[in-house]
Structure formats: structure tokens, C-alpha cells
N, C-alpha and C positions, 0 to 999 in steps of 0.2 A: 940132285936136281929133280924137280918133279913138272912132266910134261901132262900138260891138258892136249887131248885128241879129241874134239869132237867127229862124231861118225854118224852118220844118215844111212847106213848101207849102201848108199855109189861105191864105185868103182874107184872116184877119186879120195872119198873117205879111207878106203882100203890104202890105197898106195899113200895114203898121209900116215899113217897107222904103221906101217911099214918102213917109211921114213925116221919114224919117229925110236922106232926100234933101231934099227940100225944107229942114229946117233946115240941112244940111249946106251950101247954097248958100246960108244966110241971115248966112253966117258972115263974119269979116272975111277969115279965112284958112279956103279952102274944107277943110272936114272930109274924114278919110281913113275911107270904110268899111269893117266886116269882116263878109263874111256868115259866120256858122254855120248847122250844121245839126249836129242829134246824131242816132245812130241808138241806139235801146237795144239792150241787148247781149242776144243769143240765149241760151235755157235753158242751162243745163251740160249737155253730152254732144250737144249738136245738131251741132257741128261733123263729133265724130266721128261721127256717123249721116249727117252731106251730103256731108262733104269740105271743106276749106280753099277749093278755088276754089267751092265755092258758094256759102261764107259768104261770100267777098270780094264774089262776083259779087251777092248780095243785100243789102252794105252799099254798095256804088255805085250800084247803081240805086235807093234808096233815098235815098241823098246826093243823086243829080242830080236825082227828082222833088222832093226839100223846094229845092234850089237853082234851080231850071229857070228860073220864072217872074221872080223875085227879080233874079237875073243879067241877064237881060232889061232889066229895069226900068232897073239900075243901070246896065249897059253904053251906054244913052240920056243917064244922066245927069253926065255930064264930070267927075265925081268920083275921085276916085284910091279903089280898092277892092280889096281880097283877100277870101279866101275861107280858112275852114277847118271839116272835117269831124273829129267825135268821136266813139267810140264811149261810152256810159254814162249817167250819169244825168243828164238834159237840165240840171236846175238846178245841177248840180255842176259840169259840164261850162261849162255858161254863166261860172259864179264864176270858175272854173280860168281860164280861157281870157281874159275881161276884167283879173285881175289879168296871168299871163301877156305879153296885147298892151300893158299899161299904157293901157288905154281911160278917159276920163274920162265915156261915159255909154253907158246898155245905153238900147236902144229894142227894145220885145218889144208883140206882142198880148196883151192882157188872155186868153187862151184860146188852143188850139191844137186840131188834132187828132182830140187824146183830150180834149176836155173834156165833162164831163157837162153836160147841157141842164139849162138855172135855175143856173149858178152865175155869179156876175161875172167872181170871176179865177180862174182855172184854179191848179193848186197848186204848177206850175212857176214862174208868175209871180211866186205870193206867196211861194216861198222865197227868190225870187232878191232879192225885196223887204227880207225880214226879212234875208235873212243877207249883201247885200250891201254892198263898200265906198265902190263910184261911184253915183253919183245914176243911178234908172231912170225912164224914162217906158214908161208902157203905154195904147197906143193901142189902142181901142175898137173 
């Protein structure tokens, strides 16, 4: 079985991450996982106003804080795992990327990040819900 985790570095990405391991070991044949991370893409003309090596240099360090802790976690857990970074729109990126790996289940946090305070699930969550074609679990 191979699980998509996207991870933002919250707190709740962590505990999906962690979710996602534990059933990954529940399995008959240990699951492969893949962490993402997306980063959204910078205004038009920012590049030209920073430079190419600062945009790179502010999408890696970007990448490694949403992967940092995640990787952590998973490098503990004897699971076979990759990693891939995107730039764009986190739910679309998610969709792409799960069809893409041929994943049969997304495990995401009900919120990330950017979620506004009082809402259950954040709108990454719920897109990837509505417009996705493997079954998702969102952990709490």
C-alpha cells in the first residue's frame, strides 16, 4: 500500500504523519510512505525583484522546515519512505502527486498552517476530499 502524507510542519501534520505510520505497520505488507510538502508559489515579478537563487534558497528552506520533524518521525519508523516537494496549490499538488505515485490512500490533518480559527477542516483538506480519487483519512 502506498500512503500520501502531506506535511506543512504543524502540529497536525505531525500527528497525521504519525497516524499514517502506525497503520502502515498495521498492515500485512508494511506500507510505503511519501511525504509532501508544497510550497505556494511567489507573486509574479518577486523572482525578478530577489533573484532565482533566493527564490530557490526560500523554497528549500521552506521545504525542510514543513519536512524537518515528519522525517524524523518516519526515519524511527522501519518503513520504506520518499519524499517529494511542490511548488502550487497545496490541494492540486496533493491530487497530482497521489495520482502520479499511484497511492491508494492520502492521510492529511483536518487543518494546517493557514487555517482560520473555528473552522473543522481547512479548504485544502476539503478539496482534496471533494475532488479526490483514493479514499482520504483526516486526522484530528
Amino acid at each position: 500500500m502506498k500512503i500520501l502524507v502531506p506535511v506543512d510542519g504543524s502540529a497536525i501534520s505531525l500527528r497525521a504523519a504519525r497516524f499514517a505510520i502506525k497503520l502502515g505497520k498495521q498492515l500485512n505488507k508494511p506500507a510505503r510512505i511519501t511525504l509532501l510538502s508544497v510550497n505556494l508559489p511567489l507573486f509574479p515579478g518577486v523572482e525578478r525583484k530577489i533573484g532565482t537563487t533566493a527564490v530557490r534558497r526560500h523554497y528549500a528552506e521552506n521545504h525542510e522546515q514543513m519536512l524537518a520533524e515528519a522525517r524524523k518521525v518516519l526515519a524511527r519508523s522501519g518503513l520504506e519512505t520518499s519524499e517529494r516537494t511542490e511548488i502550487g496549490d497545496p490541494a492540486e499538488m496533493i491530487l497530482d502527486v497521489a495520482a502520479k505515485e499511484h497511492c491508494n490512500l492520502i492521510v492529511m490533518g483536518s487543518h494546517g498552517r493557514s487555517m482560520v480559527k473555528g473552522l473543522l477542516l481547512g479548504s485544502v483538506s476539503s478539496k482534496v476530499i471533494a475532488q479526490g480519487k483514493v479514499p482520504v483519512t483526516i486526522v484530528r
